[in-house]
ZADO-1210 file (C-alpha; in nm, 4 decimals, padded with zeros to 6 digits):
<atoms>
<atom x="03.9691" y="07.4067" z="-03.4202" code="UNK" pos="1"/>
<atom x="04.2781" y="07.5063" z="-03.6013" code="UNK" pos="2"/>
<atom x="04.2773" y="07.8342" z="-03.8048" code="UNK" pos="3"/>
<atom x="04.1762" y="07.7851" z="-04.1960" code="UNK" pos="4"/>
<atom x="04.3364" y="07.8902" z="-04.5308" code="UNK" pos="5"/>
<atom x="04.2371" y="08.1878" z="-04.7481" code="UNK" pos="6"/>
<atom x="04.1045" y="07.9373" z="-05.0311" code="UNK" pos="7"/>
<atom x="03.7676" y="07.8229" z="-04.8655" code="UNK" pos="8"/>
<atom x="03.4862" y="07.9180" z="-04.9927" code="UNK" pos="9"/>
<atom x="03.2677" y="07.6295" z="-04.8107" code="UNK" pos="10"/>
<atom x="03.3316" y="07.5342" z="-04.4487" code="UNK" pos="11"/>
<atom x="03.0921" y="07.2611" z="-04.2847" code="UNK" pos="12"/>
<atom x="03.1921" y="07.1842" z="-03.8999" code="UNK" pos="13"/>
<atom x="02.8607" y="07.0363" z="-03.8013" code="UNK" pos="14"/>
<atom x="02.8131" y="06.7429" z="-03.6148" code="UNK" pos="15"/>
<atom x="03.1587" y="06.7460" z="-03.4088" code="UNK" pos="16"/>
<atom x="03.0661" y="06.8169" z="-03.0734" code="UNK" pos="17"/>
<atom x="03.2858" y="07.2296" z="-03.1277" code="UNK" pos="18"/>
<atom x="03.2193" y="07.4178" z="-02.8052" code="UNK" pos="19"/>
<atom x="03.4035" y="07.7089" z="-02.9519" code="UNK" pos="20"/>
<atom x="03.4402" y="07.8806" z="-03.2571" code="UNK" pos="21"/>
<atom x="03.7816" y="08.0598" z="-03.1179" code="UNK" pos="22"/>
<atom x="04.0483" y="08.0169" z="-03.2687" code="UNK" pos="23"/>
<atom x="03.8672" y="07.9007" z="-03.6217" code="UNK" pos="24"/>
<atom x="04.0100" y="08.2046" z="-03.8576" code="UNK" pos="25"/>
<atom x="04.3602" y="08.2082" z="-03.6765" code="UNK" pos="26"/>
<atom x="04.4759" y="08.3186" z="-03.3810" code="UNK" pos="27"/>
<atom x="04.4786" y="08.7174" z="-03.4490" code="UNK" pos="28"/>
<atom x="04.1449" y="08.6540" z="-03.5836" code="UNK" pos="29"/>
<atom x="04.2571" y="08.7050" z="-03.9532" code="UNK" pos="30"/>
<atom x="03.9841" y="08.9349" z="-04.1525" code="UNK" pos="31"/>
<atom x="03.6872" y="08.7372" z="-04.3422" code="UNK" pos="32"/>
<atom x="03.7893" y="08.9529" z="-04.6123" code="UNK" pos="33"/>
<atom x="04.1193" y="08.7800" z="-04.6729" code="UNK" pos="34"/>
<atom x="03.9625" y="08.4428" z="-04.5901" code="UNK" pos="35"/>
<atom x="03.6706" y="08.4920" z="-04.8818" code="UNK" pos="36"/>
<atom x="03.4321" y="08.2357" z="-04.6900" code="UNK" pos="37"/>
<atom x="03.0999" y="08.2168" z="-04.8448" code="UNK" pos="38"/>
<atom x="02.9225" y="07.9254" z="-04.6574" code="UNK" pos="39"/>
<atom x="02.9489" y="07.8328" z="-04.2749" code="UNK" pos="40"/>
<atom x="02.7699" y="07.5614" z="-04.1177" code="UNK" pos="41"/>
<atom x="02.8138" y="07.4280" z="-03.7392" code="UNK" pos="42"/>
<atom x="02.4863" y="07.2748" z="-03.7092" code="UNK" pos="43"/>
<atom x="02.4805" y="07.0258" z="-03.4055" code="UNK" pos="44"/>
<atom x="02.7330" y="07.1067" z="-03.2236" code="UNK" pos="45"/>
<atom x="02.7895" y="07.2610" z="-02.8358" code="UNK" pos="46"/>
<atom x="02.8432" y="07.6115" z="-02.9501" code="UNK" pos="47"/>
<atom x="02.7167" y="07.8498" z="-02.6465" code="UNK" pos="48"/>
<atom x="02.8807" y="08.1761" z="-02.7694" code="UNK" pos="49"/>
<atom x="02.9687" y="08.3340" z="-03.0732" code="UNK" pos="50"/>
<atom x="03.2294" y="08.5539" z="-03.0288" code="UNK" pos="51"/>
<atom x="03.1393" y="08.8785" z="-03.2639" code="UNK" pos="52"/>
<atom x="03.4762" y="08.9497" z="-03.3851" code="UNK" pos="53"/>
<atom x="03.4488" y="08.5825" z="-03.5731" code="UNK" pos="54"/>
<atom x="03.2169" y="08.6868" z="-03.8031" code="UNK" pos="55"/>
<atom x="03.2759" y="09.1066" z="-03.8145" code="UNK" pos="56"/>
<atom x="03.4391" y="09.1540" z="-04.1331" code="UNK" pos="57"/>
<atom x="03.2535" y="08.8284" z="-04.3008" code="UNK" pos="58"/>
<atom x="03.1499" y="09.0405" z="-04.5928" code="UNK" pos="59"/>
<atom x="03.1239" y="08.7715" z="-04.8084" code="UNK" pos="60"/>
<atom x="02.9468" y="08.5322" z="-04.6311" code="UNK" pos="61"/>
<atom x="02.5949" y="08.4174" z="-04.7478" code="UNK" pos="62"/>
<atom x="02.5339" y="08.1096" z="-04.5640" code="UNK" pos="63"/>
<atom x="02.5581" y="08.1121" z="-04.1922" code="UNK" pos="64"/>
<atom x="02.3896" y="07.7761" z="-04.0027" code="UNK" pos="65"/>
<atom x="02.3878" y="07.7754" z="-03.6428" code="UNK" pos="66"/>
<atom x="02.1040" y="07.5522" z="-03.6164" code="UNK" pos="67"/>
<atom x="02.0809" y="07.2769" z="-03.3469" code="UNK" pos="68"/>
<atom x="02.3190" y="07.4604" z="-03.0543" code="UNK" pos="69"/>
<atom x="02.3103" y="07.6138" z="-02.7283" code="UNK" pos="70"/>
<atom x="02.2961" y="07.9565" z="-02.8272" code="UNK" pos="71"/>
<atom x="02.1183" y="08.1998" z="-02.6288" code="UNK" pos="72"/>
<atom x="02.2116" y="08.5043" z="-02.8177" code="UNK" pos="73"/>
<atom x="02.4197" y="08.6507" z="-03.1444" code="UNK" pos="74"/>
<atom x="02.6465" y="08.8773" z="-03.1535" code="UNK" pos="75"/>
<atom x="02.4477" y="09.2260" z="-03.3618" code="UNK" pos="76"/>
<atom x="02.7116" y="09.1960" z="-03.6362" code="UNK" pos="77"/>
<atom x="02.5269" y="08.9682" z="-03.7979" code="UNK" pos="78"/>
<atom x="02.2950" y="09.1809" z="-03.8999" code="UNK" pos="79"/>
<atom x="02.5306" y="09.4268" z="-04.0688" code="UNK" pos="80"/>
<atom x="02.7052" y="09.1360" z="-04.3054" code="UNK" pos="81"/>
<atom x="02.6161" y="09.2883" z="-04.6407" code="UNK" pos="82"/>
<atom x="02.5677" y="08.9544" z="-04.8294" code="UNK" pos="83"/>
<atom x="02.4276" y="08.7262" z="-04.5604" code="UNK" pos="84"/>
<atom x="02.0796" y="08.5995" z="-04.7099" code="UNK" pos="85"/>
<atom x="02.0084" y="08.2680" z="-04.5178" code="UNK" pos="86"/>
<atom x="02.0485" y="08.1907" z="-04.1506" code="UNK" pos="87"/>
<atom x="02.0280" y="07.8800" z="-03.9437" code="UNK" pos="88"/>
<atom x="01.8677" y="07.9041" z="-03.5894" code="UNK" pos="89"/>
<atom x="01.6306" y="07.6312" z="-03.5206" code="UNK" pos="90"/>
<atom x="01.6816" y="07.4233" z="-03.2358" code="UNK" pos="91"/>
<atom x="01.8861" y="07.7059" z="-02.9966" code="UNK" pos="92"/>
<atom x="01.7415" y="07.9266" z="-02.6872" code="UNK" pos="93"/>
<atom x="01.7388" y="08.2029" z="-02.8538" code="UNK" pos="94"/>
<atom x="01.6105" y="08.5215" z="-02.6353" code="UNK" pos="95"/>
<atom x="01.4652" y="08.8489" z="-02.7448" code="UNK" pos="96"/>
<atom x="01.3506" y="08.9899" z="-03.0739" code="UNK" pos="97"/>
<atom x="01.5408" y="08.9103" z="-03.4089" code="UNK" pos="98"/>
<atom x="01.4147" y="09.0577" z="-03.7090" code="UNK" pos="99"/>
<atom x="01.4620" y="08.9801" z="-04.0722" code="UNK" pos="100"/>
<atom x="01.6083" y="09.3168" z="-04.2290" code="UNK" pos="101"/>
</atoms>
């Protein structure tokens, strides 16, 4: 997946078979803050890992939709993105406890 522009607001990858999300903001892993992404959706795709410094300054995101992967864990950033109201899980191995705030 090639890096994306500082205009979108709505990115939907889902259905394409992504095993990684490297790479997605840029190869220096350009700040969420300068990338102003509100929605994110990979749902259905081979994703095993999320890397945590792909979503650690994501301070605008409010939509994140992991749904339908092969996660087995997140990375605890999530947690501290300030806007992020809905998550999509369903349909990974998620282990251990994850609490709504």
């Amino acid at each position: 997946v090639e890096g994306i522009g500082g205009r979108v607001q709505v990115l939907d990858v889902s259905g394409n078979r992504i095993e990684s999300l490297e790479g997605l903001f840029g190869v220096d892993y350009r700040p969420f803050s300068e990338v102003k992404l509100k929605e994110f959706r990979a749902r259905g795709n081979k994703l095993k890992l999320v890397p945590a410094k792909t979503f650690g300054g994501a301070i605008e995101l409010t939509l994140l939709d992991l749904s339908d992967n092969d996660l087995s864990d997140l990375p605890s950033v999530l947690g501290y993105l300030p806007q992020l109201t809905r998550i999509g899980l369903e349909g990974n191995c998620l282990r251990g406890n994850i609490r709504p705030r």
